[in-house]
Every structure is written in C-alpha cells, then in structure tokens.
C-alpha positions in Angstrom: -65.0 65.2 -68.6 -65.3 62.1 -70.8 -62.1 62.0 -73.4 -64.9 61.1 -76.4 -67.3 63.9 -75.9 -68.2 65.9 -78.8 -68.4 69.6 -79.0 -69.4 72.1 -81.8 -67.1 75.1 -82.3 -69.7 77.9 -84.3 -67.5 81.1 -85.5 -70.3 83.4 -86.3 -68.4 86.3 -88.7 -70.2 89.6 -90.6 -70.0 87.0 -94.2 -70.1 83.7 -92.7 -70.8 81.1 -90.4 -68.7 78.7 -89.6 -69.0 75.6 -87.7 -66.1 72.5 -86.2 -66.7 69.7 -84.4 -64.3 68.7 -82.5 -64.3 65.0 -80.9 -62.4 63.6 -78.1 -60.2 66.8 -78.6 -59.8 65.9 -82.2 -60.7 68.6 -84.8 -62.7 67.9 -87.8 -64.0 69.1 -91.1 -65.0 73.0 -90.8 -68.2 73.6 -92.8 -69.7 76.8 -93.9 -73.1 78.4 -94.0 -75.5 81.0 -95.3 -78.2 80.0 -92.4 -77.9 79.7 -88.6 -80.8 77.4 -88.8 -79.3 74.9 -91.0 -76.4 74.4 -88.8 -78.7 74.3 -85.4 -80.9 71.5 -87.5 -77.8 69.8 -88.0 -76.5 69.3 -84.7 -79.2 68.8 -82.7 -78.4 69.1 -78.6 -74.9 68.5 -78.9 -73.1 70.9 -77.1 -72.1 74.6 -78.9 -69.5 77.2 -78.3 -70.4 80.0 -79.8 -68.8 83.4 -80.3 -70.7 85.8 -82.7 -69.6 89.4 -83.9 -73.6 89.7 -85.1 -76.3 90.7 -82.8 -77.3 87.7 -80.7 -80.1 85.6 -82.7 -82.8 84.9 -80.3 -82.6 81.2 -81.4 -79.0 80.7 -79.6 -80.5 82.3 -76.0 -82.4 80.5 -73.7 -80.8 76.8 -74.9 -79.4 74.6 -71.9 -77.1 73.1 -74.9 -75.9 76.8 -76.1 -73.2 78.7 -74.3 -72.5 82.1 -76.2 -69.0 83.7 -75.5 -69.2 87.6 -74.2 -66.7 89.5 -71.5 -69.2 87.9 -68.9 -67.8 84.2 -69.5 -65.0 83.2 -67.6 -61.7 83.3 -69.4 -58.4 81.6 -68.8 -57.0 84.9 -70.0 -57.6 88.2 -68.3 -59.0 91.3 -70.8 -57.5 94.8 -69.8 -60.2 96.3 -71.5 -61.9 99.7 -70.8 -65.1 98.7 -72.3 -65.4 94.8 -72.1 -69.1 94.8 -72.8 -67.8 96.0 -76.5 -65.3 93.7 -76.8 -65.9 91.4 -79.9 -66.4 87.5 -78.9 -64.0 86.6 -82.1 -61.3 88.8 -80.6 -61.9 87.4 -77.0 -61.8 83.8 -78.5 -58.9 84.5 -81.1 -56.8 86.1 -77.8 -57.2 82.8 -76.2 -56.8 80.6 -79.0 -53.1 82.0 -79.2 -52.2 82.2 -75.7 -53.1 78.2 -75.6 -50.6 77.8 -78.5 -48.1 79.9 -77.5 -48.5 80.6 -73.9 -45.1 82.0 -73.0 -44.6 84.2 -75.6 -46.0 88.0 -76.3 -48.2 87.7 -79.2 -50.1 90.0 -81.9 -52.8 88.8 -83.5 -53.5 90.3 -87.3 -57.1 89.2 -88.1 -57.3 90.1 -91.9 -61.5 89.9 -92.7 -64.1 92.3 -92.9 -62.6 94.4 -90.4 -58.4 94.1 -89.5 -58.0 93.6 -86.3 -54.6 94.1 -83.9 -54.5 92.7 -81.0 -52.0 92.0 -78.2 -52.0 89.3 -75.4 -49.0 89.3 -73.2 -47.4 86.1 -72.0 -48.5 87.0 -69.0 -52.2 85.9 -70.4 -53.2 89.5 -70.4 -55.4 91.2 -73.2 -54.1 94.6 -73.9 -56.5 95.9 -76.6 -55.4 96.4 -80.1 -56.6 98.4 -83.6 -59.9 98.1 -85.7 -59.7 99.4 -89.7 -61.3 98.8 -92.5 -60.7 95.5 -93.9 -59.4 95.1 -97.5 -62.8 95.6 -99.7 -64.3 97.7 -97.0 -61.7 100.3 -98.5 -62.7 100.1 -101.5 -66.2 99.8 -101.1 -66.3 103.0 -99.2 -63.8 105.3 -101.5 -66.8 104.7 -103.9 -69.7 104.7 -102.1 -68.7 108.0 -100.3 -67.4 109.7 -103.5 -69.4 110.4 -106.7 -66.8 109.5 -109.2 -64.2 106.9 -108.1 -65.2 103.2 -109.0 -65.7 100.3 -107.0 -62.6 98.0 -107.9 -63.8 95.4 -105.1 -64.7 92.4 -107.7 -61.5 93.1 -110.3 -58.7 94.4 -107.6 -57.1 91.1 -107.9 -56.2 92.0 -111.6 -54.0 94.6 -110.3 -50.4 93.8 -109.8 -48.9 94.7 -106.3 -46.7 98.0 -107.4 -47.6 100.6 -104.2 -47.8 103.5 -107.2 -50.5 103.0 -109.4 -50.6 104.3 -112.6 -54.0 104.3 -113.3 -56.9 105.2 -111.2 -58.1 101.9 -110.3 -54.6 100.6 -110.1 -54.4 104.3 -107.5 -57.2 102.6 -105.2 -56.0 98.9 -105.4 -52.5 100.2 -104.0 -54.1 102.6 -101.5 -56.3 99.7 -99.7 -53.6 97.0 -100.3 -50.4 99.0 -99.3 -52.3 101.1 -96.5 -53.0 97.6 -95.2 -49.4 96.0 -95.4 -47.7 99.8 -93.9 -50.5 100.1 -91.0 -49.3 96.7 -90.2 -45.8 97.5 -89.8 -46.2 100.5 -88.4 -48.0 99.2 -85.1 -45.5 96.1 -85.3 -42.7 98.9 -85.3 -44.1 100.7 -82.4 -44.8 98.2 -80.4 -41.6 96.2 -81.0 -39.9 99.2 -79.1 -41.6 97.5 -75.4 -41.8 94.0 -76.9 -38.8 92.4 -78.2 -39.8 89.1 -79.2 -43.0 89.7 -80.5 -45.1 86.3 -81.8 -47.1 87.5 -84.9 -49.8 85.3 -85.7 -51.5 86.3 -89.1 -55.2 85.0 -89.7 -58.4 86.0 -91.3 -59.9 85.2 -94.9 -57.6 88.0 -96.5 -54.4 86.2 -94.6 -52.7 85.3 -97.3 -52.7 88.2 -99.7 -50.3 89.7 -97.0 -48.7 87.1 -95.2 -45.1 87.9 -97.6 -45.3 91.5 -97.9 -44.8 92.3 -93.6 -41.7 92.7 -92.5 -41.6 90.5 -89.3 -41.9 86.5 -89.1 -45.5 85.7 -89.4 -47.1 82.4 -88.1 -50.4 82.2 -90.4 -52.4 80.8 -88.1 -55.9 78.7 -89.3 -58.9 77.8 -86.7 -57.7 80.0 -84.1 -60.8 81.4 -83.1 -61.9 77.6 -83.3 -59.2 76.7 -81.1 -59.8 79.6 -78.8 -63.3 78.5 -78.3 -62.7 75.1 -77.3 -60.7 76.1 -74.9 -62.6 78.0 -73.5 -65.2 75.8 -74.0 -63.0 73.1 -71.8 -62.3 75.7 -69.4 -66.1 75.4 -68.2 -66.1 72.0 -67.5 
C-alpha cells in the first residue's frame, strides 16, 4: 500500500456529517455538512470509509470506491455481541479507534452526543457491549414533549449554573439531565472498576466537555476517534 495514498474518513452521526482526509497516514482538516451529496461531489473516487448510525443512503451502495462499516466487515477487534447486526458502525469504529491507541490497556469509551454511549473493549481486543441513554438535550427534550406542563430548557440550559439541586423548575430539569448524566457515569465506572482495575477512560462526543471535570476517574478526552478507528480499519483491508 503506497505511503501517499489518500483516504476519506466520513463519520455519518444523527446531527451531522463529518468527513477527514487523511494522506500518507497524515490527518487533516475535519469538515462538516448538512448534505451527503456535497461531500460525495467533493471527493470524487477517492477512496471512503464510512461508518453511518442513519439508514444506509442508497447513494453510498453499489460504489467500487465506497466501503461502509457494519458487523459484516472484518475487524482487528473481535465484538462479543449478542446481536452484531444492531451494533452501531460509530461504536464498532470508536471500539477500534481506542484499542489502536491504547492496545494494552482495558478501556471505556464515554461517547457524549445525541445518545451516551458506554462501551468496553478489553485489552485483549475484545468488545464487551456497553450502555445506550438519552444524550444531554434528548432529556430535556423529552421531559417536555412527554409532559403537558414542564418546558423545554434545551436552547437556555447553559444559563443554569451546575448546583445538582435546583431551585427553580428549569434549574430542577437542567440538574436532572446534567447530574443524571455525570452519576450514571460513575456508577457504571464504579461497577465495573470492581473486575477492571486499571480502567482507560476515554471521554468523546460533542457534549465531551461539559463533563469531562465533574467524573470522578482520570479521563483521556479523546477527539477523531471514530476517525481514527476508521482508518484503521480502513488499513486493515488492504
């Protein structure tokens, strides 16, 4: 495989897409955007990578250029999974993107977007399944959309300070979604800490940062994992 050969990373999430080119192993610029179409005008038949949580866009089958992660593709890690099929291609490509960067080492991945994610790859390069919850505004979105009289506090949240007791009602929700996020997180950490001593946290996702100093373990915020997964796996083809 030629040192200089390009390769485009596409991270296809439920608000964006995402796309890195990477160039004689060399990552560059990440860009963002609002249409698949734009980005497949862009690079032409250069080589893609893609892992997509969406339905698959008939525009990204049936393309020698295109290889789409699922469970089907094969994986330098191995996924102890009861229902692969299910298995979201971000998680699959996260899981390897931090067993390439830390491959001797047990390691949780907290993906902090639309959805959290948990997710647990042992040293051994084996994917042991995890948590899905409601992601930050997804909280909040859905105590009001599935109640008649609590607001939505998902544009103004970040007006609240970061006491767990609220004293108002919105203050009430903000500390709800924030502080159920931080103690769910803990809590799994705290469980499995009791089989895993040296657990490698590795914090990611959009929302990364709001939460990065309030869990009580040593975090490594990671950024472009799922990029970095990809391209290995993407090298792991050749």
């Amino acid at each position: 495989m030629s040192e200089d050969i390009k390769v485009i990373l596409v991270d296809i999430g439920n608000s964006s897409i995402k796309t890195t080119e990477v160039v004689g192993g060399r990552f560059q610029e990440t860009l963002i955007w609002k249409d698949l179409q734009q980005a497949l005008d862009r690079y032409g038949e250069s080589p893609l990578m893609v892992s997509s949580v969406r339905k698959l866009d008939e525009r990204l089958s049936g393309k020698t250029n295109i290889e789409v992660l699922s469970h089907l593709t094969r994986l330098p890690i191995s996924l102890n999974y009861k229902t692969p099929e299910t298995l979201g291609a971000d998680r699959i490509a996260a899981a390897v993107g931090v067993f390439d960067l830390f491959p001797d080492m047990d390691n949780l991945i907290i993906d902090l977007g639309t959805c959290m994610t948990i997710d647990l790859v042992e040293k051994t390069g084996v994917f042991r399944g995890g948590v899905i919850s409601p992601g930050l505004v997804m909280r909040m979105k859905a105590m009001a959309h599935f109640t008649d009289q609590l607001p939505d506090i998902s544009g103004e949240w970040q007006e609240f300070n970061s006491s767990e007791l609220g004293q108002s009602t919105r203050e009430c929700l903000f500390s709800g979604s924030f502080w159920g996020i931080v103690h769910e997180i803990n809590g799994v950490i705290q469980t499995l800490e009791k089989d895993f001593t040296s657990l490698n946290m590795i914090m990611t996702g959009g929302d990364a940062h709001y939460f990065e100093s309030k869990v009580k373990a040593h975090i490594f915020a990671g950024s472009k994992i799922v990029q970095k997964g990809l391209y290995r796996i993407w090298k792991y083809q050749q």
